[in-house]
C-alpha positions as CSV (number, residue, x, y, z in Angstrom):
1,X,-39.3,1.4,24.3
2,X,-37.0,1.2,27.1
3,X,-38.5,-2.6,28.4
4,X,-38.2,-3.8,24.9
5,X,-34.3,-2.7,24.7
6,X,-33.5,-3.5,28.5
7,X,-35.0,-6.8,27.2
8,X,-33.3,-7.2,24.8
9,X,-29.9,-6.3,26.5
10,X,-30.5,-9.2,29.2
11,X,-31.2,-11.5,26.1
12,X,-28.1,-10.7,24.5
13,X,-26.4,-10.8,28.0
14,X,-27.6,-14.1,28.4
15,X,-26.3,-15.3,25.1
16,X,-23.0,-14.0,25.7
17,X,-22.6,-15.7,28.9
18,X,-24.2,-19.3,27.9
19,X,-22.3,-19.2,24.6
20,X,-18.8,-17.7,26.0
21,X,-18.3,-15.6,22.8
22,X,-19.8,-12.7,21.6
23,X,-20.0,-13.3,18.2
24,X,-23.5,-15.1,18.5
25,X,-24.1,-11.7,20.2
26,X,-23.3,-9.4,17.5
27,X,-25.0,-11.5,15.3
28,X,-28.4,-11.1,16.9
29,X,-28.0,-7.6,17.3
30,X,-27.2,-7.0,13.4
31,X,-30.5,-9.0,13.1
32,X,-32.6,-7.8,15.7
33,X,-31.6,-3.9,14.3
34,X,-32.4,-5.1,10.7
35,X,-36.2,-5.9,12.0
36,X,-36.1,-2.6,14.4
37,X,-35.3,-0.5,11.3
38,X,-37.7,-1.7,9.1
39,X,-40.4,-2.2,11.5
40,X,-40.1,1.8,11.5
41,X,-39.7,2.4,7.8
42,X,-42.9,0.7,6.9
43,X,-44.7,2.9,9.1
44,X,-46.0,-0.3,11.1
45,X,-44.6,1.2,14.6
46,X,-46.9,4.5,13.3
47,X,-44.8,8.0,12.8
48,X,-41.6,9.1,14.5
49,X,-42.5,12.0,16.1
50,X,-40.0,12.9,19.0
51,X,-37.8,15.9,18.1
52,X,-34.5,17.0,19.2
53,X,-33.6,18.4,22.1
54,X,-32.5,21.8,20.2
55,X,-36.3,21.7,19.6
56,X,-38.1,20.7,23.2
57,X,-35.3,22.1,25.4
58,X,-34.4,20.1,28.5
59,X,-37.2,18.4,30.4
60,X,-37.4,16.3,33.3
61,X,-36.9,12.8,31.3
62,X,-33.7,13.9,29.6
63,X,-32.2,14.9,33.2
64,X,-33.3,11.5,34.6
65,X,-31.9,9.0,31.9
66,X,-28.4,11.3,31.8
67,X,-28.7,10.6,35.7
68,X,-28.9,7.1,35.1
69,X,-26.7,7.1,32.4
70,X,-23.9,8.3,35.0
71,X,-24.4,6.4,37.4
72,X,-24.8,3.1,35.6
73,X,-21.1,4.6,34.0
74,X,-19.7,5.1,37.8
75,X,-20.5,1.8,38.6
76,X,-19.8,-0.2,35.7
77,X,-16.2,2.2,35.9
78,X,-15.8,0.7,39.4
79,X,-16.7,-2.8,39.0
80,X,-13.7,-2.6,36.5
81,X,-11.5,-1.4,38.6
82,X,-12.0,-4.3,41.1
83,X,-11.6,-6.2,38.7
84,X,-8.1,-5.2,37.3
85,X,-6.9,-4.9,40.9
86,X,-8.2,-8.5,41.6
87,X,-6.2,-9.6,38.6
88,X,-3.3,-8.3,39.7
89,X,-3.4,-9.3,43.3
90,X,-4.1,-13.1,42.0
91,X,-1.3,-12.8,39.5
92,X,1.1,-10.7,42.3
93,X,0.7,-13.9,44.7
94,X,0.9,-16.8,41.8
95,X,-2.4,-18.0,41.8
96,X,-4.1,-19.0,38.9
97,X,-7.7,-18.1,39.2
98,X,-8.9,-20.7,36.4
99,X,-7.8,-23.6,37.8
100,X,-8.1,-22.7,41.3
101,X,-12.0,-22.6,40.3
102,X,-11.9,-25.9,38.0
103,X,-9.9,-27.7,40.8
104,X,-13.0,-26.7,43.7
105,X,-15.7,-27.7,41.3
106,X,-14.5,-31.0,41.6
107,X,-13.8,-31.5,44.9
């Protein structure tokens, strides 16, 4: 299951990007959740049968994807943080990052 959503994630990454806008974006997730869903509720996928964690306790898997779950956070968390203080530094010494990029594309 994880290929088919980190799939899916690049996909909708892509489509973000291409289009500029993430409206096409939420629309194919609300569509690509409406066939997920009832894929399952027919029973085509077969039965559902992981349980909670209450149930199975905490195995090896679950401590794996929260470690990947924190780091992917840290470093999401940090790219952000360049980013703001990039921002600020261009907007601190007047330049204006948009057309400094349109104006090097054509040169």
């Amino acid at each position: 299951m994880v290929p088919v959503v980190f799939c899916a994630g690049v996909l909708l990454g892509l489509l973000a990007w291409s289009s500029g806008s993430l409206i096409p974006c939420m629309i194919g997730h609300v569509i690509m959740d409406i066939g997920l869903f009832a894929y399952w509720w027919t029973g085509i996928a077969g039965d559902f049968t992981a349980r909670p964690i209450t149930e199975t306790g905490i195995d090896l898997l679950f401590v794996l994807a929260c470690v990947v779950f924190a780091v992917s956070l840290l470093v999401v968390l940090h790219a952000i943080s360049r980013l703001k203080r990039t921002k600020v530094t261009c907007l601190r010494e007047g330049f204006d990052v948009a057309s400094r990029n349109r104006s090097s594309k054509h040169r």
